[in-house]
C-alpha angles and dihedrals in degrees: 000000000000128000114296107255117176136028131190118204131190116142138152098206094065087173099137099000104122095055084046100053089043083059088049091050096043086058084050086247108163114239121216111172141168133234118315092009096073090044099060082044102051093045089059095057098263120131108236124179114214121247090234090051081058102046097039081226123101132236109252141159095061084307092299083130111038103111097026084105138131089225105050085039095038092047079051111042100040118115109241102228106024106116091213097052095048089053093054094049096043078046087061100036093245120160126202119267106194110172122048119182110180131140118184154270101277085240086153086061109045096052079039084073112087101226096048112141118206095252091067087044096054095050090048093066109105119224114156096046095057085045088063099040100048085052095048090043089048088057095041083147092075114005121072103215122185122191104162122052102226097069086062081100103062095039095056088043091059097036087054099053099042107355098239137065138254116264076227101057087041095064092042086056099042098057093044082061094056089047086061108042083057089053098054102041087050088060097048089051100049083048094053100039087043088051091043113041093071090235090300084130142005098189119094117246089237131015116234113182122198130157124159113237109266086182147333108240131213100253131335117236091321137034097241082055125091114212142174139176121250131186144028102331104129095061088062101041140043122197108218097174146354146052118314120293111255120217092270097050091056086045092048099031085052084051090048099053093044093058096046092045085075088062093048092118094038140090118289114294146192132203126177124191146189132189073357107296129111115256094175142009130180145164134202146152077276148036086242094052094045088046091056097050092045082043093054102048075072138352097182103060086047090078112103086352136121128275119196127176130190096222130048117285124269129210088238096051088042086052089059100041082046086064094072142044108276135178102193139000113200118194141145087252143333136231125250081233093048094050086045085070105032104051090062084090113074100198101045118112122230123185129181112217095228087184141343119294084227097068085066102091136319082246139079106205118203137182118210097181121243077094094283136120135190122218130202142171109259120266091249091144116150116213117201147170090269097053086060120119112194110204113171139069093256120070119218115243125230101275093046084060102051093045082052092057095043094051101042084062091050102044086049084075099044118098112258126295095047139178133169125186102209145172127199092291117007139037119255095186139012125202124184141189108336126154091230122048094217083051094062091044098054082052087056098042092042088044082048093049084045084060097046081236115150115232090189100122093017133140125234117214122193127176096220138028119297100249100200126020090235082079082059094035089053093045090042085051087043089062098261111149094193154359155218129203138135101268115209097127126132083219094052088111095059090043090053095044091049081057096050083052096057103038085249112147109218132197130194118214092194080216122098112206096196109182121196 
């Protein structure tokens, strides 16, 4: 490939633009540039040639048409060598442009602000950026395009020692551009379909998924299986310590914050899990306290699982944690004391929660192979007090509501079909993912009994109706005093009636948290 010659400019993230372009000058690249751009380059010394003085034709409609042009496309798009398209470009007067650096329009972060109306939404829809970089990408044979900052580096790198880049880097390059403008094209038409449809439907017409690579990981759940990480995560946690995450730490420590994300206003609390589900959960006036209450509900799963707390992290609940085998440890913050101990251990895993998973997208996205994916809205229901239907003859008192409360939010997180056994601030018995409810009921009395944990004025918790009154009858003879599910069952009457019988106060949620 020849020198590069030429390159055109014209960005909105200017964040290390300036020691990029003196690179550029210093390789006698000539620099045509847009806007705001040349400013910021020409403030900083460098010579820039406007794009109208290279067209001959002048922006206009509030810059909407500046680089919609047959010079600026045809100087990209050519193919360097065929005689026919070089005599139609000497013809024109069209000069080669070989380098193109634009990023777009933040089109993701304008519709992100809450208060964003449709007209600043609109203009911020880029047209004429994506143009240019789907017609350098298309001639990556011949044309450098960069679309992302950070690969100014390499690019410089390359241009410095030869003037010119690697076939290689261009078509990375040049499919990272296509990945973007996907990207990009996919946001604005969920926004506009969102902002269109009249809240007919929430749900995007078609599903484009694209995520830039955070990091390749070692194996996915298995070691015959190749993984990465794809996305935003990084603007959600921080790694303070420890080897690299593996594919089911990203899958348990994401479980865990959302689940202690439910707990974010309340006292300090404390959730340990394991495969994803929740195997304890307590609260106190301290992490320690909190810890022991979460520790005791079992002290077998702990072992190589995930501990999330919803304050910053003390030296005396570190102590504690310290005590047993451990993969990760989430938490808002952590003490110097805390990392003092905890850092002792080299593979353990420590993450700081920079801000709330749920702030990530009103969507779960899953794929469930044949090519095919299913989207939802994300399981963010609130369940209060007032939510609460009470349907039997008995009223719960004031600590069976609260444990109610406390363990709703708990067996929201806990694979279907879920029970939890609560009281008004820990879990007493977990059960998780069983094809029979009883089933999983039986798991949660006989891991309570494990524990030496009573279950006598306890609440049962189950994600879905009861089917049958014999799931009710089993947690009544397990020493439950009330309970909490969806109701919706045609059996919901006999259900009702088995809990009259035994002096057991019952609340329907009308909500079913299903968790597959």
């Amino acid at each position: 490939m020849a020198k590069i010659q030429r390159a055109l400019i014209s960005v909105s993230d200017k964040a290390g633009l300036v020691s990029f372009a003196q690179i550029l000058a210093q390789a006698g690249i000539e620099i045509i540039s847009t806007g705001g751009t040349a400013k910021a380059l020409r403030d900083a010394g460098l010579t820039v040639k406007d794009i109208s003085e290279h067209t001959g034709f002048p922006e206009m409609l509030d810059g909407r048409v500046k680089t919609l042009h047959p010079k600026v496309h045809g100087g990209l798009l050519f193919i360097r060598g065929n005689e026919a398209h070089e005599a139609a470009v000497k013809a024109h007067g069209i000069s080669p442009i070989d380098l193109v650096v634009v990023n777009l329009y933040p089109f993701e972060a304008t519709v992100a602000r809450p208060d964003v109306s449709l007209h600043d939404a609109i203009e911020n829809i880029d047209i004429g950026g994506p143009s240019m970089l789907r017609s350098a990408a298309k001639n990556h044979d011949s044309v450098t395009v960069i679309v992302d900052p950070a690969d100014y580096a390499e690019v410089a790198e390359q241009i410095s020692a030869g003037g010119d880049t690697t076939l290689e880097l261009r078509r990375h390059l040049a499919a990272k551009v296509f990945a973007r403008t996907a990207a990009y094209d996919g946001a604005i038409a969920a926004h506009l379909q969102k902002e269109f449809s009249a809240g007919k439907n929430v749900l995007p017409a078609a599903l484009t998924i694209s995520a830039p690579l955070v990091q390749s990981l070692r194996y996915g759940e298995n070691p015959h299986q190749a993984a990465a990480l794809y996305g935003k995560f990084n603007e959600f946690f921080q790694q303070l310590h420890g080897k690299e995450l593996s594919y089911n730490n990203i899958l348990d420590l994401t479980a865990a914050a959302n689940l202690i994300g439910e707990f974010e206003k309340d006292p300090p609390t404390l959730a340990i899990l394991k495969h994803t589900n929740p195997c304890g959960v307590g609260q106190g006036a301290t992490l320690r306290e909190a810890w022991d209450k979460a520790f005791a509900t079992d002290k077998q799963a702990p072992f190589g699982g995930i501990i999330a707390v919803n304050r910053p992290l003390d030296g005396a609940c570190a102590e504690v944690i310290a005590e047993i085998f451990s993969e990760v440890i989430i938490a808002p913050d952590f003490s110097p004391e805390a990392l003092a101990v905890l850092q002792r251990k080299k593979n353990l895993r420590l993450l700081k929660v920079l801000k709330s998973p749920l702030a990530g997208g009103a969507f779960d996205v899953r794929g469930v192979g044949a090519g095919s994916y299913l989207l939802q809205e994300r399981d963010v229901k609130i369940i209060t007090r007032a939510d609460l239907k009470f349907v039997t003859k008995r009223q719960p008192t004031e600590a069976e509501l609260c444990a109610m409360l406390f363990g709703w939010r708990v067996v929201k997180h806990v694979k279907s079909n879920a029970i939890v056994y609560a009281g008004a601030d820990r879990t007493l018995g977990v059960g998780a993912g069983q094809m029979s409810r009883v089933d999983s009921s039986r798991i949660a009395v006989w891991k309570a009994g494990e524990a030496k944990l009573s279950l006598a004025g306890s609440v049962v918790c189950s994600d879905a109706f009861f089917p049958f009154a014999d799931g009710l009858i089993a947690a009544a003879e397990a020493g439950a005093t009330a309970a909490i599910q969806p109701g919706g069952s045609v059996r919901d009457a006999e259900v009702i009636a088995a809990a009259d019988e035994r002096g057991v106060a019952m609340a329907f949620t009308a909500a079913r948290h299903f968790r597959h």
